[in-house]
N, C-alpha and C positions, 0 to 999 in steps of 0.2 A: 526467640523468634527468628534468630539468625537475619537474611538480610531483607527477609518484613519485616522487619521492626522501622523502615524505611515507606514514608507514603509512597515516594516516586514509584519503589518497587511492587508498594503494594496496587498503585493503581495501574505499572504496566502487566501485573498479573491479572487484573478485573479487566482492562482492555486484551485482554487473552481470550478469557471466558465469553466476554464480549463476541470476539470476534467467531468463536464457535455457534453460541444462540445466531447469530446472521448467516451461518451456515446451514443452521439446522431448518431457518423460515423458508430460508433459499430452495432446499434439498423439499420441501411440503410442499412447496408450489409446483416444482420440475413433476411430483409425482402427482398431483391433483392435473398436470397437466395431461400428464400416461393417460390418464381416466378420463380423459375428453372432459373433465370439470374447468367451469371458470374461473379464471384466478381471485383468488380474495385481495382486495384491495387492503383490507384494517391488515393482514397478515404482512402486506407489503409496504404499508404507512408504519407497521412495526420494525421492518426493515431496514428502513431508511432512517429512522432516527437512530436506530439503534447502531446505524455505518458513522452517522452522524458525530455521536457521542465519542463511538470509541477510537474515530481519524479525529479530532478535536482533542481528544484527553491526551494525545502526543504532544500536543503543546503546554499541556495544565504540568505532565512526569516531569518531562525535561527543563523546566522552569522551577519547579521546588527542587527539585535535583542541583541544581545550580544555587538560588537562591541559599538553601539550606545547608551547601559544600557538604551534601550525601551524593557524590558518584560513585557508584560501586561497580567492580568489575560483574555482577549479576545484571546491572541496566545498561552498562556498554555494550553487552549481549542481547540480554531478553529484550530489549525498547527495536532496536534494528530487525529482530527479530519477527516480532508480532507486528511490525508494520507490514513487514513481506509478507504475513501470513494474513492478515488484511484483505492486502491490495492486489495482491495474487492470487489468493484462495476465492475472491468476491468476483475479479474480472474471468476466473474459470469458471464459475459458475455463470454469469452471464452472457458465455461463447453460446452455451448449450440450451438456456431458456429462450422457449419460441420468442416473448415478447423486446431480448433485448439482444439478442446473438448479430441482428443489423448493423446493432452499434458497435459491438467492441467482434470484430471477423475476428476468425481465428489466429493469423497470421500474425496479427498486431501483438498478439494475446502473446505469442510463442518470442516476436522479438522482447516485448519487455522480460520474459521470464530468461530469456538464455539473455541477457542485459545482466540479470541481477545474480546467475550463476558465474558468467567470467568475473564482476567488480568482487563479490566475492572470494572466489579463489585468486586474483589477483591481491587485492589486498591483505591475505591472508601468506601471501608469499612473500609480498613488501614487509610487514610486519614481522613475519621471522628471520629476517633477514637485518633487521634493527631499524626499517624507515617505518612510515605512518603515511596511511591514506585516509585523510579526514573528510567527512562530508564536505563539502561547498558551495556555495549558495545555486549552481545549479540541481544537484540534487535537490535542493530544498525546493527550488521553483517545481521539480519534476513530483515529487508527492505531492504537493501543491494541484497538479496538472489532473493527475490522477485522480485526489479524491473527487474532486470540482466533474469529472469527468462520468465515474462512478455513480453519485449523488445523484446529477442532475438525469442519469438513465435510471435509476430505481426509483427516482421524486414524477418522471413523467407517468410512468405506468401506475405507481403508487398513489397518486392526485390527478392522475388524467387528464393530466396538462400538453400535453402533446401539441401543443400547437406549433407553426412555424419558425417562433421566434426559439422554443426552447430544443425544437431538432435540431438547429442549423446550431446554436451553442453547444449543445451534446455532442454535434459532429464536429466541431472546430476544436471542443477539448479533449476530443478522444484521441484526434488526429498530434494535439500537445502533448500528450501522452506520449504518443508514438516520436515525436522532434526530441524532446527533453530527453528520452531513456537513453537515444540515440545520443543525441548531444552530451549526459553527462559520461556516459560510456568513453566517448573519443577524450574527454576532459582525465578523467582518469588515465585512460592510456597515455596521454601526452604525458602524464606527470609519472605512469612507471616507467614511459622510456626516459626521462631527464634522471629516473632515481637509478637507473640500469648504467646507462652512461657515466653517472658519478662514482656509480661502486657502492656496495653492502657496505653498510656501518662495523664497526668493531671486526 
């Protein structure tokens, strides 16, 4: 089974597929919307738990992955991986649906994404070079920020809850979204200029 023979790995692959079917409800609704049809709500109560499960099951991988001393270089990849493709792939399609494009404007959309292309290829330079740029707990607050962010815009239209208390939260954590990418962005940089200043390893 090569490296499923591993749950971690098997559930950051189910959180994969996951994150496709939330793509595929997403992409019925955008075209029911083409056609002057009103959006299904059950289609979008499916959508939401189903962001639900599969931003939540990063915490169940990473925890048996640990627990079980199975880290494998397939989940140091594929887990970082499918969370971009998540929280990226869920917040573009939300630019573009009439009922949620308020929440997350474009612009917001485009810093987190060029956020997560520099840490990438930054770290990716660190690393061949013989340092390591490890998450830190502000990333961790900033997916955090996100999903909370995501949820609560798919749960209002999803259960038509739209009320005031849950707009002004929607907007306050979209808006953390936008602080956090920024903020863990400069954190990073701080730490490859000390790694530049010190010199490549070996």
């Amino acid at each position: 089974m090569g490296v499923f023979q591993y749950w971690p790995n098997r559930i950051t692959a189910l959180r994969f597929v996951g994150a496709i079917v939330l793509f595929w409800i997403l992409a019925q609704d955008e075209s029911r919307r083409t056609l002057g049809l009103f959006v299904d709500r059950e289609w979008l109560r499916f959508a939401f738990w189903t962001f639900v499960l599969v931003a939540a099951s990063d915490v169940l991988d990473g925890w048996l992955a640990r627990r079980g001393n199975t880290v494998t270089a397939f989940g140091r990849i594929a887990d970082p991986f499918v969370d971009k493709v998540l929280i990226l792939g869920t917040m573009i399609f939300l630019v573009v649906l009439p009922w949620s494009e308020k929440w997350f404007p474009a612009w917001i959309v485009v810093v987190v994404v060029a956020r997560e292309f520099l840490i990438t290829a930054i770290r990716g330079y660190v690393e061949s070079q013989g340092g390591q740029l490890s998450a830190d707990w502000f990333g961790k607050v900033k997916m955090f920020a996100q999903c909370f962010a995501i949820g609560i815009v798919i749960g209002m239209q999803a259960f038509d809850i739209a009320t005031p208390f849950w707009q002004t939260t929607g907007h306050v954590f979209v808006w953390l979204t936008l602080a956090t990418s920024v903020g863990s962005c400069l954190s990073y940089l701080v730490k490859t200029r000390k790694f530049l200043l010190e010199g490549p390893r070996g």
